[in-house]
C-alpha positions as semicolon CSV with decimal commas, in nm:
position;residue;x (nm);y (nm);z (nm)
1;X;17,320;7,949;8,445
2;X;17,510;8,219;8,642
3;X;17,329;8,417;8,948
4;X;17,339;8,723;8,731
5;X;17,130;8,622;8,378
6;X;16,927;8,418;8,675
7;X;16,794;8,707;8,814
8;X;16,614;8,937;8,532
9;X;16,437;8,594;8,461
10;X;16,299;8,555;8,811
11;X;16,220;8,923;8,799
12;X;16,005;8,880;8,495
13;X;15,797;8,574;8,605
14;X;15,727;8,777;8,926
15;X;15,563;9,034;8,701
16;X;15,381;8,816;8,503
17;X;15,247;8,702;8,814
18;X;15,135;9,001;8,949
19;X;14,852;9,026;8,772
20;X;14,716;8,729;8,900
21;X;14,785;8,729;9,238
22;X;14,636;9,111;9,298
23;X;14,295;8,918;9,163
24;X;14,320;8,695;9,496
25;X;14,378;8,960;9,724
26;X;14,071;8,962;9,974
27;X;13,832;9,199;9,977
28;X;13,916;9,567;10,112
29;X;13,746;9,682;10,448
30;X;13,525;10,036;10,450
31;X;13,343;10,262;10,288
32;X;12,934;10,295;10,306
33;X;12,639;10,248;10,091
34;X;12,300;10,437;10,097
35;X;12,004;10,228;9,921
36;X;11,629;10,234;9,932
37;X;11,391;10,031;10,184
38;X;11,094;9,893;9,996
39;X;10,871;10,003;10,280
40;X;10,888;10,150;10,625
41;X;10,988;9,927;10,921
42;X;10,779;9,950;11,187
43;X;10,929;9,729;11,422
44;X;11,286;9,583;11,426
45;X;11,193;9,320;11,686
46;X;11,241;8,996;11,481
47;X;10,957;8,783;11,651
48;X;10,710;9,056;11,511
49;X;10,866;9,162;11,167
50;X;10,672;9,078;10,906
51;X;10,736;9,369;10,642
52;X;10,995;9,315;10,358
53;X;11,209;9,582;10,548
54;X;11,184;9,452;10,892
55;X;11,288;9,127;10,749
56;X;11,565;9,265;10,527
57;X;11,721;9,486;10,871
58;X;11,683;9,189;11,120
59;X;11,885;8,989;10,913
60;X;12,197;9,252;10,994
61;X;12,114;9,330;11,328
62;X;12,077;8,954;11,469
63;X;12,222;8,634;11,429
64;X;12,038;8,280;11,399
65;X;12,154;7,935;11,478
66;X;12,215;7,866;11,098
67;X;12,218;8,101;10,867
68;X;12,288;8,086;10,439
69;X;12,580;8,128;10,268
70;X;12,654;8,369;10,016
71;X;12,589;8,066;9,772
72;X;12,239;7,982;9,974
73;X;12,315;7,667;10,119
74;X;12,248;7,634;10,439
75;X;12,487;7,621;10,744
76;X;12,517;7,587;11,109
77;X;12,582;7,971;11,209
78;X;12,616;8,066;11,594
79;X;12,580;7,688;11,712
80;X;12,779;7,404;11,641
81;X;12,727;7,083;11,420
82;X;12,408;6,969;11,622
83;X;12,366;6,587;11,817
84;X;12,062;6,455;11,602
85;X;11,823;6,155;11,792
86;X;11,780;5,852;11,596
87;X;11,420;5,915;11,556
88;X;11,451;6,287;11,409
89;X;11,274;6,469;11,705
90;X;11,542;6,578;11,947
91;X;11,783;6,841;11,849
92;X;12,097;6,915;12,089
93;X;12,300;7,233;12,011
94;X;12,587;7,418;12,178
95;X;12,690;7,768;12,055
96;X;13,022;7,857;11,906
97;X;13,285;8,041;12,167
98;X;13,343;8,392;12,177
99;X;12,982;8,550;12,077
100;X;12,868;8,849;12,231
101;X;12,597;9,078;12,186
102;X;12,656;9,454;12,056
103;X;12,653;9,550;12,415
104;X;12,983;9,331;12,458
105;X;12,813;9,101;12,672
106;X;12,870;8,724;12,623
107;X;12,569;8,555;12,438
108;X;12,476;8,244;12,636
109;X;12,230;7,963;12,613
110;X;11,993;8,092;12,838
111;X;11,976;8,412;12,649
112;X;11,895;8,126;12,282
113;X;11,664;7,946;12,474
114;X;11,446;8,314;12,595
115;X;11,474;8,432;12,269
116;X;11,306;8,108;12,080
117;X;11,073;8,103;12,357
118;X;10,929;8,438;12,275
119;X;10,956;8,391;11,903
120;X;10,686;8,083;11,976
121;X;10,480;8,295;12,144
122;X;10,487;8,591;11,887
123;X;10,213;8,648;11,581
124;X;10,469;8,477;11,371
125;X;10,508;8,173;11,628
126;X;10,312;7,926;11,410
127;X;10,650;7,946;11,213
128;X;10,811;7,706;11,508
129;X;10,514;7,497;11,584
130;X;10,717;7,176;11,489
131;X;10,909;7,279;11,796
132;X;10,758;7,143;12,122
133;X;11,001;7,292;12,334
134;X;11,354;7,466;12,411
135;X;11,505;7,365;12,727
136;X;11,832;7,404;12,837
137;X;12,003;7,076;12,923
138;X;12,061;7,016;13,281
139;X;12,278;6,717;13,246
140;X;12,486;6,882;13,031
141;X;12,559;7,277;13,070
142;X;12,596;7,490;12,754
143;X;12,384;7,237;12,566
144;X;12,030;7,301;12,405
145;X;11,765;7,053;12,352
146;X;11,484;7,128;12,100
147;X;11,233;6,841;12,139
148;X;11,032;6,863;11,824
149;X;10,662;6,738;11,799
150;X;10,751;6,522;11,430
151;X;11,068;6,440;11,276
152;X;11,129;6,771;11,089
153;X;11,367;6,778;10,792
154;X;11,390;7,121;10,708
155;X;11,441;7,221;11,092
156;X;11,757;7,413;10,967
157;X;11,546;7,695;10,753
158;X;11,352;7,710;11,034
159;X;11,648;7,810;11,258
160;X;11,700;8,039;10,984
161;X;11,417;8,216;10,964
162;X;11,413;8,597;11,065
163;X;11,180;8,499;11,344
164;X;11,426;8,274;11,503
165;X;11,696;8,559;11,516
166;X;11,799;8,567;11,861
167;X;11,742;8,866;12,027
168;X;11,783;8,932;12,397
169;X;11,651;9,154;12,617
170;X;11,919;9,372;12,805
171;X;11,885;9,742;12,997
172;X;12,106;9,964;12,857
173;X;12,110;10,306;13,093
174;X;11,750;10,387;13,147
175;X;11,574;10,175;12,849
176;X;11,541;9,814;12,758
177;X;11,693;9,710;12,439
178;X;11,666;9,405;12,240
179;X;12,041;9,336;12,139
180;X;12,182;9,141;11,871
181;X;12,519;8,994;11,804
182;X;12,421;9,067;11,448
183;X;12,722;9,180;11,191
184;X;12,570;9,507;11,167
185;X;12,434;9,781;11,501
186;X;12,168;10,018;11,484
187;X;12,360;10,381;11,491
188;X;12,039;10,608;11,414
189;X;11,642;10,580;11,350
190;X;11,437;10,861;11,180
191;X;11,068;10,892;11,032
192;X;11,228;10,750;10,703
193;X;11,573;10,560;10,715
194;X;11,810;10,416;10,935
195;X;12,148;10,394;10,954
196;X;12,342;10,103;11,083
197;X;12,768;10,059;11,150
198;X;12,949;9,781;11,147
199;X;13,023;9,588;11,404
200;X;13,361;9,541;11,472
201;X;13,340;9,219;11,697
202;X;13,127;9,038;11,503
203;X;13,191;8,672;11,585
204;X;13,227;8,522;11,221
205;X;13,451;8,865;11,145
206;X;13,324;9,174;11,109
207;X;13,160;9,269;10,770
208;X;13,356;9,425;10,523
209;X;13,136;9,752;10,488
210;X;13,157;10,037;10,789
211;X;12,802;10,200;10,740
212;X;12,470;10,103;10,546
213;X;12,216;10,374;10,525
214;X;11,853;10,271;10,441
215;X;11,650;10,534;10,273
216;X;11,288;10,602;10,213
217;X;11,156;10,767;9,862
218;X;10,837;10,831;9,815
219;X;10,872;10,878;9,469
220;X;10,980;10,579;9,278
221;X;11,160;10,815;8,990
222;X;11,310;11,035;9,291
223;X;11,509;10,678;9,359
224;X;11,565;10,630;9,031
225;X;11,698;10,980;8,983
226;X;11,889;10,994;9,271
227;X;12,063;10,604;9,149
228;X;12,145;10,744;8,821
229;X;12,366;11,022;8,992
230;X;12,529;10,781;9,167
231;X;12,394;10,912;9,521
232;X;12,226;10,569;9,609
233;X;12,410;10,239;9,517
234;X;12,154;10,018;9,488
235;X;11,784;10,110;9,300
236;X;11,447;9,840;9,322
237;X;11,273;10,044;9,067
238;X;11,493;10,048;8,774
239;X;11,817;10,193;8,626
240;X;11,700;10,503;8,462
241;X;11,419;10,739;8,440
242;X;11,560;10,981;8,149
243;X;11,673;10,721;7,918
244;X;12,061;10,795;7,920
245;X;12,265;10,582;8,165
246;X;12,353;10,585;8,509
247;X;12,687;10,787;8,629
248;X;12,840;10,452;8,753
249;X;12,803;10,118;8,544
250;X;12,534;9,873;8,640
251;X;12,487;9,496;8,697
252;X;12,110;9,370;8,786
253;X;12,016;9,077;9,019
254;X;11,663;8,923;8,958
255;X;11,479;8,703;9,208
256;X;11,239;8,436;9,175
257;X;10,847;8,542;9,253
258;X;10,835;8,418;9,619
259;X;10,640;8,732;9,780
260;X;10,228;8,679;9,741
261;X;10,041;8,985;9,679
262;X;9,675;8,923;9,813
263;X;9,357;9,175;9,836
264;X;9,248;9,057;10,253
265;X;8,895;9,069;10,324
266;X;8,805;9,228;10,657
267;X;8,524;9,082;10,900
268;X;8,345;9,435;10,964
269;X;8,034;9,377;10,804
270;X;7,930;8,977;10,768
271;X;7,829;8,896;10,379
272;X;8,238;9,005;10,301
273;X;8,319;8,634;10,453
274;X;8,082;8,507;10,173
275;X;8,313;8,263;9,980
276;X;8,111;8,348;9,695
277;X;8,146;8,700;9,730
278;X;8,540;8,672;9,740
279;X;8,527;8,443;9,483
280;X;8,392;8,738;9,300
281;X;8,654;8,918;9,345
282;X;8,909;8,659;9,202
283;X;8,683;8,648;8,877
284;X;8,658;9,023;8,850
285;X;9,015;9,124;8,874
286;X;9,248;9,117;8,592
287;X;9,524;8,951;8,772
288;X;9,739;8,909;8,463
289;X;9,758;9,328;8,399
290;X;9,791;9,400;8,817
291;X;10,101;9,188;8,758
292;X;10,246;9,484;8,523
293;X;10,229;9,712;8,825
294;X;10,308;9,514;9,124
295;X;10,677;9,539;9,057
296;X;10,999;9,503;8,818
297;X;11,120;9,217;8,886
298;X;10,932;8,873;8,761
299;X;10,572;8,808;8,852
300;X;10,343;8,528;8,822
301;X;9,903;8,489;8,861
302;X;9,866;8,354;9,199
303;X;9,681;8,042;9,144
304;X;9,722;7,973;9,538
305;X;9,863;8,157;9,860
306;X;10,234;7,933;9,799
307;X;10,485;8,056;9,496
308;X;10,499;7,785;9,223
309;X;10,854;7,744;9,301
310;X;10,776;7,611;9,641
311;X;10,445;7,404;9,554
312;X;10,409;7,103;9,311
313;X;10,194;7,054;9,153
314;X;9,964;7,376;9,088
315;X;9,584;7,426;9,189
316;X;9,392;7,501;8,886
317;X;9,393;7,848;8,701
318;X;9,062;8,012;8,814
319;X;9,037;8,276;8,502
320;X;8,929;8,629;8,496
321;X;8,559;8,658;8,387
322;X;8,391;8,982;8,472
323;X;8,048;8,835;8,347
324;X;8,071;8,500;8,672
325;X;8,203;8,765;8,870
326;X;7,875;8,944;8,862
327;X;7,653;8,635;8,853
328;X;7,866;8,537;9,195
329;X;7,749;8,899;9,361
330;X;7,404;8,872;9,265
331;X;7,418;8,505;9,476
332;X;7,585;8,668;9,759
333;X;7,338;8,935;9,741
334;X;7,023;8,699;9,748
335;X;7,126;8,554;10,047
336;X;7,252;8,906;10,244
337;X;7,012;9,156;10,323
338;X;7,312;9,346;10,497
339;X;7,464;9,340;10,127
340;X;7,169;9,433;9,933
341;X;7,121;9,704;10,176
342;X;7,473;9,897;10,132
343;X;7,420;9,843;9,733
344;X;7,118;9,989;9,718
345;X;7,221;10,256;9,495
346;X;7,347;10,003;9,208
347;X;7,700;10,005;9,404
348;X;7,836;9,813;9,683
349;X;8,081;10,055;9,855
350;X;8,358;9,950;10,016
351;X;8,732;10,099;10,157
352;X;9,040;9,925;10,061
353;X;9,305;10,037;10,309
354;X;9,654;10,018;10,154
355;X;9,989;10,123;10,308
356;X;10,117;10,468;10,225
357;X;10,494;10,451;10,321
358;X;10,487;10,145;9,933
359;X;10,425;10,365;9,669
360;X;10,392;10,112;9,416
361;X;10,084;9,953;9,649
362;X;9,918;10,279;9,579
363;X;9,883;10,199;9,170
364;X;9,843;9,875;9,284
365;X;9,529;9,985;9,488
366;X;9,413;10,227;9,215
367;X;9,432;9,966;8,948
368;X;9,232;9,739;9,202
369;X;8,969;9,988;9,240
370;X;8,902;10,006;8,867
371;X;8,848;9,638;8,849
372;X;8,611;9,629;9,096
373;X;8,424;9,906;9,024
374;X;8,357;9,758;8,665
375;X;8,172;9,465;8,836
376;X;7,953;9,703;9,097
377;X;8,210;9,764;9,367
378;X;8,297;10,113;9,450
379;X;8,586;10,152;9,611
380;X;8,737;10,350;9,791
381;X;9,157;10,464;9,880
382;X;9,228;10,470;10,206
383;X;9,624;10,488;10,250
384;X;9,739;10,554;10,576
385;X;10,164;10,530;10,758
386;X;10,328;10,198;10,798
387;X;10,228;10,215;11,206
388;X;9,916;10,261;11,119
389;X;9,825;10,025;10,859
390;X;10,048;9,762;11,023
391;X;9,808;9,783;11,359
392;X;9,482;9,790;11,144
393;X;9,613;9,463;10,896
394;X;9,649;9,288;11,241
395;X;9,356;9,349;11,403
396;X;9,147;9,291;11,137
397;X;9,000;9,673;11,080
398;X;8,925;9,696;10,778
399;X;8,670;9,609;10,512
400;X;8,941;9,541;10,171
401;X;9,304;9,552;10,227
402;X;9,637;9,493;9,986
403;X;9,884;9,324;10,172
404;X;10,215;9,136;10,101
405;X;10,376;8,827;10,295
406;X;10,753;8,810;10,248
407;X;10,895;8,480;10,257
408;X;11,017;8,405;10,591
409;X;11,082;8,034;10,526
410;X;11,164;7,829;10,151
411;X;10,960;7,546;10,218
412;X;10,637;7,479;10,085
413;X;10,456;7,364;10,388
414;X;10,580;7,648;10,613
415;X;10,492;7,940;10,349
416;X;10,148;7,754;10,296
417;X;10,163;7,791;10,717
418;X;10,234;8,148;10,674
419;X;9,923;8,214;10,440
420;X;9,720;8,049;10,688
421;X;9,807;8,246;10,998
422;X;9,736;8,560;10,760
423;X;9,394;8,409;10,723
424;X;9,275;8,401;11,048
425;X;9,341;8,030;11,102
426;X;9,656;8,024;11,329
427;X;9,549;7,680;11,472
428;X;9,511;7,547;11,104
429;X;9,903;7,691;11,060
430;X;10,038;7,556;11,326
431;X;9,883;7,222;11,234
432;X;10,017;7,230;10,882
433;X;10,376;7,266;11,083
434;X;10,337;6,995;11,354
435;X;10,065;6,733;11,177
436;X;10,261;6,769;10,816
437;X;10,070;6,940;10,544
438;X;10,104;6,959;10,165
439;X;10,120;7,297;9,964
440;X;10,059;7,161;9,650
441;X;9,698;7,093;9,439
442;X;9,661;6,763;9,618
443;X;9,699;6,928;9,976
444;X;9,365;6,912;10,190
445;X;9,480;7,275;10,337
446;X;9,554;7,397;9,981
447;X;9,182;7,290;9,888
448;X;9,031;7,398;10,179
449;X;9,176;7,749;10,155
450;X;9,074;7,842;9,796
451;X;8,725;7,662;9,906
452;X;8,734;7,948;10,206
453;X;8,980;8,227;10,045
454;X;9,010;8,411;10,352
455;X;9,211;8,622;10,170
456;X;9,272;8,669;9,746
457;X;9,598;8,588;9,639
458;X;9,658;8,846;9,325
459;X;10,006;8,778;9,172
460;X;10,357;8,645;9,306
461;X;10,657;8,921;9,255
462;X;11,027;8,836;9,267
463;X;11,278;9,104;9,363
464;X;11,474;9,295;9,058
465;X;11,793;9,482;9,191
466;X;11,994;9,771;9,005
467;X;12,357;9,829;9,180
468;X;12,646;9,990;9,141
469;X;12,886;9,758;8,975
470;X;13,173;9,807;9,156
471;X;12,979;9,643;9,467
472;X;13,163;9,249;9,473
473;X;12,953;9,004;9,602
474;X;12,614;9,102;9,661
475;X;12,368;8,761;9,633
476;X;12,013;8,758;9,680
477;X;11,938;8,470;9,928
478;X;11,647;8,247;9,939
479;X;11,426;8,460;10,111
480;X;11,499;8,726;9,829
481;X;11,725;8,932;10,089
482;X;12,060;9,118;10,003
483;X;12,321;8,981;10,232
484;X;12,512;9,301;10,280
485;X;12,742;9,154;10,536
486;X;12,932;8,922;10,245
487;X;12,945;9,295;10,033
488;X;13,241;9,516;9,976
489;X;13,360;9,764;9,683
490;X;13,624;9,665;9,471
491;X;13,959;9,729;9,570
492;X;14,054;9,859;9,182
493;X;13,773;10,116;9,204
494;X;13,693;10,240;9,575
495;X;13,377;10,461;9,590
């Protein structure tokens, strides 16, 4: 065949493969998104987050040791493949070249093994009690040594874990800063967002996004609203509030109920640590119905402080029964004088202290007060800021309380570790994490805690996502985060 017919030929199987090859072309860089927090940080410091948003904005700001793919497996992240001991209970890890912090300063080992250190020491430290210590390795420089108190297998999701995102202290003009070598910096804080910027050195390459801006509503159909115009790419609370559709087409991502909802019992007046009195509250709420209003996404009765998906098999369905409930207060009250005191007026009155900043926690709380008041509980709101509730839930100031615990850690043991710290019994968490424990039915600590129920787990609710569909790659990951550092638009459609 002559050069000349040879050519129109070529020229046409290039343009059938065109089509093709624009599909592989990687993702494009820029652009921003503005989406909704699902409650106001109070702290960004990763050994003290322990609110859905805290959790969701550490996991931008810092890196951990491994980290999850966009697929969820797990991965070695800013160290290397680590040297293992035969017996399971000495990790050695060195860190990758070339990290450094947003400052620009080099991240060294030092900096891992100060950061780790203080994690262990935080109120979420029971999280690393398998870990006995973190030393730096004097034999051999750049090397860490975790010596760990039992052969831990899921060691890895522990490294993982918000709380072991390593943050390092570092003065920065006239303040102190914890620092990150996150994929994402803090730009700008205000009473009810943040905005963070990529950042451009990231060490695994920088994220594909320039700006994220986290917004507060205190409304959920003012989010909804302001989704369906197309002013906020990503909604929790649903696509639509006036039953047409949304300006820009919509995909939905739905997690797996992992985050307990529990009503905490305060230690203010004695008879409320009555196991029979909280028992009374687990028979005299209709924990089926709450479930209708503790979110969108999918829910399930809390039959014990772990998620079914991370406990086999389940404790026994204790049922709602408004007529034991009652029989269970009059016992409480024959043995409390304190108790029959406050309800001598027919009513025991008590304050259930929700935070302010989750609006759906206040239907939550109101739909709580009506089941207790049918059983001789009067109730009463008290919603207060994020600051201010956070400092109360920890120091244990108040009589009833709705709280939450985000998944830090998909393991069984270590969320059943997590309940217990929120309990009161830190020593019995860190036990669970060093001496082995089980979360399921079987598990002494499972039996022990719904024996005690130093708090009342209520239902487990999964994360439901609304977004903009021209968003690529956005995965919910195992602790029901959005890993916005994997997301980009879509080169065919840019925002």
């Amino acid at each position: 065949m002559s050069a000349p017919r040879l050519a129109p030929l070529a020229l046409a199987a290039l343009a059938a493969l065109a089509p093709a090859a624009h599909a592989y072309l990687p993702a494009p860089y820029g652009g921003s998104v503005t989406v909704p927090l699902p409650d106001l940080p109070v702290t960004l410091d990763p050994a003290l987050a322990s609110r859905e948003s805290e959790l969701q904005i550490v996991s931008l700001l810092y890196d951990s040791l491994y980290s999850y793919t966009p697929e969820g497996k797990l991965q070695p992240h800013l160290c290397e493949a680590p040297t293992i001991s035969e017996d399971g209970k000495s990790w050695r890890l060195r860190l990758r070249p070339g990290i450094r912090l947003s400052s620009g300063k080099p991240l060294g080992p030092a900096d891992v093994v100060a950061s780790l250190r203080r994690a262990k020491r935080g109120p979420n430290g029971n999280l690393l009690a398998s870990i006995g210590s973190v030393e730096l390795d004097a034999a051999s420089p750049g090397w860490i040594v975790l010596a760990l108190h039992r052969k831990t297998p899921f060691l890895p999701q522990l490294l993982a874990a918000p709380v072991a995102a390593v943050a390092v202290s570092q003065r920065v003009g006239a303040q102190t800063l914890l620092l990150g070598s996150g994929p994402f910096r803090l730009h700008q804080r205000t009473a009810s967002g943040l905005q963070l910027r990529a950042n451009p050195t990231h060490f695994a390459g920088r994220p594909f996004l320039d700006e994220i801006s986290f917004a507060l509503f205190e409304k959920a159909s003012a989010e909804v609203a302001t989704f369906q115009v197309g002013n906020l790419q990503i909604s929790f609370r649903g696509a639509s509030v006036f039953g047409g559709r949304p300006r820009n087409a919509t995909l939905e991502l739905e997690g797996a109920p992992l985050t307990p909802v529990y009503l905490g019992v305060g230690r203010a007046k004695p008879y409320l640590a009555d196991p029979q009195l909280r028992l009374a509250l687990l028979r005299g709420i209709d924990r089926a119905r709450l479930g209708r209003l503790a979110g969108v996404g999918r829910v399930e009765v809390a039959d014990s402080p772990v998620p079914s998906r991370l406990a086999r098999p389940l404790p026994a369905r204790v049922s709602f029964d408004r007529a034991t409930a009652n029989r269970l207060l009059a016992r409480a009250a024959a043995q409390h004088e304190a108790l029959r005191r406050d309800a001598a007026g027919g009513r025991l009155r008590l304050s259930l202290l929700y935070d302010r900043s989750r609006f759906e926690d206040a239907v939550v709380a109101g739909q709580l007060v009506a089941d207790l008041d049918r059983i001789g509980i009067a109730a009463t709101l008290e919603g207060t800021p994020a600051a201010e509730y956070q400092a109360r839930l920890a120091e244990g100031r108040f009589e009833l309380v709705l709280g939450r615990l985000p998944l830090q850690v998909p393991v069984g043991s270590a969320a059943l570790a997590s309940a217990l710290a929120a309990g009161g019994d830190r020593v019995g968490a860190a036990r669970c994490l060093t001496a082995g424990c089980a979360a399921g039915a079987g598990g002494r600590e499972v039996q022990a805690f719904l024996r005690r129920l130093p708090f009342v787990p209520l239902v487990h609710v999964g994360a439901r996502v609304f977004y903009d569909a021209r968003l690529t790659l956005l995965r919910l990951t195992p602790l029901g985060l959005l890993g916005y550092a994997n997301v980009s638009w879509a080169r065919r459609s840019p925002p």
